[in-house]
Steps between C-alpha positions, in 0.01 A plus 500: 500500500717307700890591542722210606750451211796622383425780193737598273330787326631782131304605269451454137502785270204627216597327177468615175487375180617681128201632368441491146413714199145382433148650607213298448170604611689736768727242651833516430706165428771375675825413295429168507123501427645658215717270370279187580233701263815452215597156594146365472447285118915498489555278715369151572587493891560843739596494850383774659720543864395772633437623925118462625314819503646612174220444249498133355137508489474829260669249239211314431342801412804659264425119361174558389590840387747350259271237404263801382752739330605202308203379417479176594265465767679214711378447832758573811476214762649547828528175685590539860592258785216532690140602511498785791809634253241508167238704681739734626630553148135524390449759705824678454462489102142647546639783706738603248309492228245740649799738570580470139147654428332175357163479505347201707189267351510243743796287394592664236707815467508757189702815444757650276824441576746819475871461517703805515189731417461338172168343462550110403077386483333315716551178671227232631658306823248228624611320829456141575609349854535119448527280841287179617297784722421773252402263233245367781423842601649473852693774462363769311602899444378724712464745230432323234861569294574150438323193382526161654368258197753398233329627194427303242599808244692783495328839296753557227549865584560411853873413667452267830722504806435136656636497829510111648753215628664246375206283396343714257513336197331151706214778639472588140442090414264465811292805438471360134383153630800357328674316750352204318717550165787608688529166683443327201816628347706500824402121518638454108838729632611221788369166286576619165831601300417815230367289223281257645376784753364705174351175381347494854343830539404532114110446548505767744662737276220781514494517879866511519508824262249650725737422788784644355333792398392547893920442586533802181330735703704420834841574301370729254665822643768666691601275836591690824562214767579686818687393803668211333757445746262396752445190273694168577490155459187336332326833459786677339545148241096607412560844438806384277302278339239776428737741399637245226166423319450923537840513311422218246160630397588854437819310239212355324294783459783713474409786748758733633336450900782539798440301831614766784637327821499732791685427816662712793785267520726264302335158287679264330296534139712613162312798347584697170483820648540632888453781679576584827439802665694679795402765741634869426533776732250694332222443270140345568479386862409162532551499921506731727726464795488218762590463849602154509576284828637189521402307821746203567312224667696240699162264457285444196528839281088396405390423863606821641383716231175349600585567862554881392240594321160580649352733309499672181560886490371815394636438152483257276676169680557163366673227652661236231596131642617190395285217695113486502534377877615849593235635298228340687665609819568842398149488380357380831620789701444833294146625539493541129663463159494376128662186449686417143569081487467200333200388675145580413422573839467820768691395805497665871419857482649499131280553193557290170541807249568462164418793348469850620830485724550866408222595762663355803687613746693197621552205296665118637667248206739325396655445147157593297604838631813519355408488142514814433144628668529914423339690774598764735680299795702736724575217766644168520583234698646199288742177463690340278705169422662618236660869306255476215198441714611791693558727256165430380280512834689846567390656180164463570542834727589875442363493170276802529453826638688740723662427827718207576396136526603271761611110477614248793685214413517188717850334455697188665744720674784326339890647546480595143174665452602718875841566264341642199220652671715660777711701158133671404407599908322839455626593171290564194559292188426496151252219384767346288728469831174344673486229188862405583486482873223231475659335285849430715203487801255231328583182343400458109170304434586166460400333138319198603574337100192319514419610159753313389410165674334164295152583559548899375670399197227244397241762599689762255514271224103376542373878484756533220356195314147620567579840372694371189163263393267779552657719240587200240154337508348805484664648213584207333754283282716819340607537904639154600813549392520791741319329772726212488762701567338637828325188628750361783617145375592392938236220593276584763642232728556517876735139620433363133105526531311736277334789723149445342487169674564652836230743481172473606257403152353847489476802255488714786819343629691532213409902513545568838860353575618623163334823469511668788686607757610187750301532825111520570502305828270625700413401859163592733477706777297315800275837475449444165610611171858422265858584474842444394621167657816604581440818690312338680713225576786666570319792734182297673395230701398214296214277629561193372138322627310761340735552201512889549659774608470703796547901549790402753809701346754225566917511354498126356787339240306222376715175422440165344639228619524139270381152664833394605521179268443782205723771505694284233163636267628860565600631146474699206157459369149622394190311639144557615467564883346139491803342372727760749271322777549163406880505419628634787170494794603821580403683843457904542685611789382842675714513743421808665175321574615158576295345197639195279232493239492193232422725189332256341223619739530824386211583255694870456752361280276199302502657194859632482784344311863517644831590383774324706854628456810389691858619500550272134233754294557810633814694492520642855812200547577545908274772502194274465402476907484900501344535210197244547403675778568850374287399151253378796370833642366652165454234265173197490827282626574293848870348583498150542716386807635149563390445827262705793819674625477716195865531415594386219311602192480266231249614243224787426165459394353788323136464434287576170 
C-alpha cells in the first residue's frame, strides 16, 4: 500500500439489532422479521427501512412460510436491481434453507417447518432464477438449487420463490413466444381510445386470455422489490408502472398480497404501513466493529484510491469505485482479481465473475457491488458521491465473523468533511453516530425527476393502457366499466403528433421501447464481442474508421454539438435517431481524443430513438447545465452544447 495522504482514522462499533420472540427451524427472528411476517396480506404497500446485513433476504422466506400456513400457495418474487445481486440472493436463500434442515432435490426444497417447537407440516419451496442469462443457460447453479427456465406450471402443492429484475413479467411474454400478441395490443393502446381498442383486439381474444394469464402468474403472489432506492428516472417510472398493474390485478381478484419495498435509506413512495428499524446496543449482531479511515485527497478521491491500492490482502478485500476507467486501470496493475461491472467482459488481470464471488479473495467493482452482495468482506477500499451511496458501499463489510473489519474512504478533503471528521479522530462510535456523520459529510443523492418528464409520463400511461386491455378483453364485457375507469384518457402525443407515427412500423418496436427497460445500446469491441454503449463511450477509445472500441481505458465526456444553422431544432421531442440526424446534423465530440464525429456515420446508434429535453420540459430551471451533464455519466444520455467550446449546454439527448 502506498501512504501519501492525509488519514483521519475511529472506529465503528458492533451493532445490534432487537431480536425477536420467534424460532423457526432454529433461527431466531429479528423484531422486525417478526412484524413484517404480521404486516404481510394487511397491507397493500410496506416499506421495509432497515441497515444492510440485517436480514432482508430471510423475508422472502417468512413470505413463503405465510403463504403455506395460510394456505394459499402464492408465489414470493423478489425482483432485484441487478443480475450479480439475484445470484447472490440465490445463493444466500439456498444457504439458509439448508440451515433450516430442508431437504434439497435439485431445485426444490422440502421439510417441515417448526416454529417455537410446535410442529406446523411441511412446506415445498421450488426456486426459479429469472434473468436474460439463466433463461439461456449462461449462468447456471453450481449446485443445482435453483432453476433458470420460467416454468410453464407451478405443482399445486409447491410455493415458488422467483428471484429476477425488473423485466420479468416481458421474460415471462418472450419465453411464451408472445411478444407477438403483446405488440398487438400495445399498438391498439397508442392508436386507439378504450372502445374502439376492444373492437380492435376482439378477434384475438383467445390469445390475449392466454397472455394475461402468463402476466397472472408474474403478479400472482407476494412482491419483495429490493433496493428500490437505487431506482431513478425512467427505470423507477417502469417499476411504478409495474407495481400499479400488481396493485390493480390483485383488486380484481381480490387477494390480500402486500408489495414489500426494501431500502437502506429514504424514497419518496407513500406506503400503508412502514417500518424502520434502528440499531440497539444489544441484541443480534448485525456488524462487528470497524476500523474506519478516512483519507482526504487534495486530487481526485477515485484516482488515488487507484494509486493506493496494489494488492488485495490476506482477508477478504474488495475495492468499490465509481468510474469503469479506474476499473480498467486498477485492473491493469493487480496480478489478480474478480471484477463485478456492467460490461460482459474480463479486463487486465481482472476476471468477469458473476457468480461464485464468495470464493475469492479480492474482488474490483463498482455499483453492481453495492447492491447488497452478502459475503464475508473484512476489507475495503471505496468512494462515494453521495451519503446514501456511501452508506450503502460501507455496509457491504463487517458483516460476519469475529475480529474487526477494516474500510478506507477516499474523500475531497474539503474544510467541512476535515471539521466533522477531525470531532471522531481516534474515538469509537456507535453505528447510528457513523449514519449521521456521513450525512453532515456527504451531500444527499440528487433526484434527477426524469420520471416525471413528457416521454415517462406517456410511457406510464402506454404500459397502463396495455395492462388495462389485457384484463378487459380477456375477461370480457361485465369489466369495461372498470377498465374504463383505469385506461388513461391523455393522447399519446409528443408536439401534437401521435407517438405511433414516430415509431419505427414494427411489432418488435412497439415491445421493446414500451416494455422494457430504456437502454440496449450496445457497441463492439475491436477484439471482438458486445457491450453497453455507454460504458464504453464514456471509459474507451472509440475508433471511429473501424466503428469499434478499443481496450484503451480512456476518461472521455462525450458531447454533441448541433450544425450551427440548427441549434434553433434543439427541443423537447421524441424522434428516431434518423430524424435526430437529420434535424439537427449533429457531430459527436470526444474530446479527450480530439474526434468530431458526424453521428450520422455512426452505425452504433442507427437503430436508437432519441429523447431531447431542454431547460422548457424538464424541471431542473437554472439547474439544467449541471444537471445534463450530471444525468450524462449514468444514464443512455449525451449534453448537447451550442458550439465546440463546450460551454453552454443547451439540450440532452438520452437514447432508447
Amino acid at each position: 500500500m502506498k501512504s501519501g495522504l492525509t488519514g483521519i482514522s475511529f472506529t465503528v462499533k458492533e451493532a445490534y439489532i432487537e431480536e425477536g420472540d420467534a424460532i423457526i427451524n432454529g433461527i431466531r427472528l429479528r423484531r422486525f422479521q417478526e412484524e413484517l411476517f404480521n404486516s404481510l396480506g394487511k397491507y397493500r404497500r410496506i416499506l421495509l427501512r432497515a441497515p444492510t446485513g440485517s436480514g432482508k433476504t430471510f423475508t422472502l422466506i417468512l413470505a413463503a412460510i405465510k403463504s403455506r400456513l395460510e394456505a394459499q400457495h402464492y408465489p414470493v418474487v423478489g425482483i432485484y436491481p441487478s443480475k450479480a445481486l439475484v445470484y447472490d440472493q440465490a445463493r444466500s436463500i439456498c444457504e439458509t434453507l439448508r440451515k433450516m434442515g430442508l431437504r434439497q432435490y435439485e431445485n426444490r426444497f422440502i421439510g417441515d417447518i417448526v416454529i417455537n417447537g410446535e410442529n406446523k407440516g411441511s412446506i415445498e419451496l421450488n426456486i426459479y432464477v429469472v434473468t436474460s442469462e439463466s433463461r439461456r443457460g449462461i449462468v447456471t447453479a453450481e449446485d443445482d438449487c435453483w432453476q433458470g427456465d420460467i416454468p410453464s406450471d407451478y405443482p399445486p402443492s409447491v410455493i415458488p420463490i422467483v428471484l429476477t429484475v425488473p423485466e420479468y413479467p416481458y421474460m415471462i411474454i418472450t419465453a411464451m413466444n408472445r411478444q407477438y400478441t403483446a405488440s398487438r395490443i400495445i399498438e391498439a393502446a397508442l392508436k386507439y381510445d378504450f372502445d374502439d381498442a376492444v373492437r380492435v383486439l376482439g378477434g384475438l381474444r383467445s390469445e390475449v386470455r392466454e397472455l394475461y394469464n402468463d402476466f397472472a402468474r408474474a403478479f400472482n403472489g407476494y412482491w419483495f422489490i429490493d433496493e428500490f432506492h437505487l431506482y431513478s428516472g425512467l427505470a423507477r417510472k417502469s417499476m411504478l408502472a409495474l407495481i400499479e398493474m400488481f396493485e390493480k390485478y390483485n383488486s380484481v381478484i381480490k387477494s390480500n398480497k402486500s408489495v414489500v419495498f426494501s431500502s437502506a435509506t429514504p424514497v419518496p413512495i407513500s406506503v400503508d404501513k412502514a417500518i424502520e428499524v434502528k440499531t440497539v446496543d444489544k441484541g443480534s449482531r448485525i456488524r462487528k466493529a470497524t476500523h474506519v479511515v478516512f483519507h482526504l485527497s487534495t486530487h481526485n478521491p477515485q484516482e488515488e484510491l487507484v494509486n493506493y491500492v496494489q494488492e488485495g490482502g490476506e482477508v477478504r478485500t474488495a475495492v468499490i469505485l465509481d468510474r469503469i476507467y479506474y476499473i480498467a486501470e486498477l485492473c491493469r496493475r493487480v496480478k489478480d482479481a474478480a471484477v463485478v461491472w456492467g460490461l460482459d467482459i474480463a479486463y487486465g488481470n481482472c476476471r468477469k465473475v458473476e457468480k461464485g464471488l464468495d470464493r475469492e479473495k479480492f474482488i474490483i467493482g463498482n455499483q453492481a457491488m453495492s447492491f447488497g452482495i452478502d459475503i464475508d468482506l473484512d476489507k475495503g477500499f471505496i468512494h462515494a458521491h453521495d451519503a446514501e451511496t456511501l452508506i450503502q458501499r460501507f455496509g457491504r463489510f463487517g458483516r460476519h465473523g469475529n475480529g474487526a473489519a477494516e474500510v478506507h474512504v477516499f474523500i475531497e478533503a474539503g474544510a467541512k468533511a476535515i471539521h466533522e471528521l477531525s470531532s471522531v479522530k481516534g474515538k469509537d462510535v456507535s453505528y447510528e453516530e457513523f449514519l449521521d456523520l456521513i450525512r453532515k459529510i456527504y451531500r444527499e443523492r440528487i433526484y434527477d425527476k426524469l420520471d416525471e418528464i413528457f416521454f415517462s409520463r406517456i410511457r406510464y400511461d402506454i404500459m397502463m393502457r396495455v395492462f388495462t386491455l389485457t384484463y378487459a378483453v380477456s375477461q370480457g364485457e361485465h369489466v369495461y366499466s372498470l377498465a374504463r375507469q383505469w385506461y388513461p384518457s391523455n393522447e399519446a402525443l409528443i408536439n401534437g403528433k401521435p407517438i405511433h407515427e414516430i415509431l419505427r412500423p414494427s411489432y418488435d418496436e412497439y415491445f421493446y421501447v414500451f416494455a422494457y427497460r430504456p437502454g440496449g445500446l450496445r457497441g463492439r469491441w475491436c477484439e471482438g464481442g458486445e457491450d453497453e454503449l455507454f460504458s464504453m463511450l464514456r471509459n474507451f477509445a472509440y475508433d471511429h474508421y473501424n466503428h469499434c472500441f478499443t481496450k484503451n481505458p480512456l476518461k472521455e465526456m462525450p458531447a454533441i454539438i448541433p450544425s450551427e444553422r440548427k441549434i434553433g431544432s434543439v427541443k423537447c421531442d421524441f424522434m428516431t435517431f434518423n430524424d435526430f440526424s437529420r434535424s439537427l446534423s449533429p457531430r459527436l465530440i470526444l474530446q479527450r481524443q480530439g474526434m468530431s464525429v458526424p453521428m450520422s456515420r455512426m452505425r452504433e446508434f442507427e437503430n436508437s430513438y432519441v429523447v431531447m429535453l431542454t431547460r422548457e420540459c424538464t424541471d431542473w430551471g437554472s439547474d439544467f447545465p449541471e444537471m445534463a451533464r450530471l444525468v450524462s455519466t449514468y444514464e443512455n444520455a449525451i449534453p448537447i452544447y451550442r458550439d465546440e467550446q463546450l460551454t453552454t449546454v443547451i439540450g440532452l439527448a438520452l437514447f432508447i
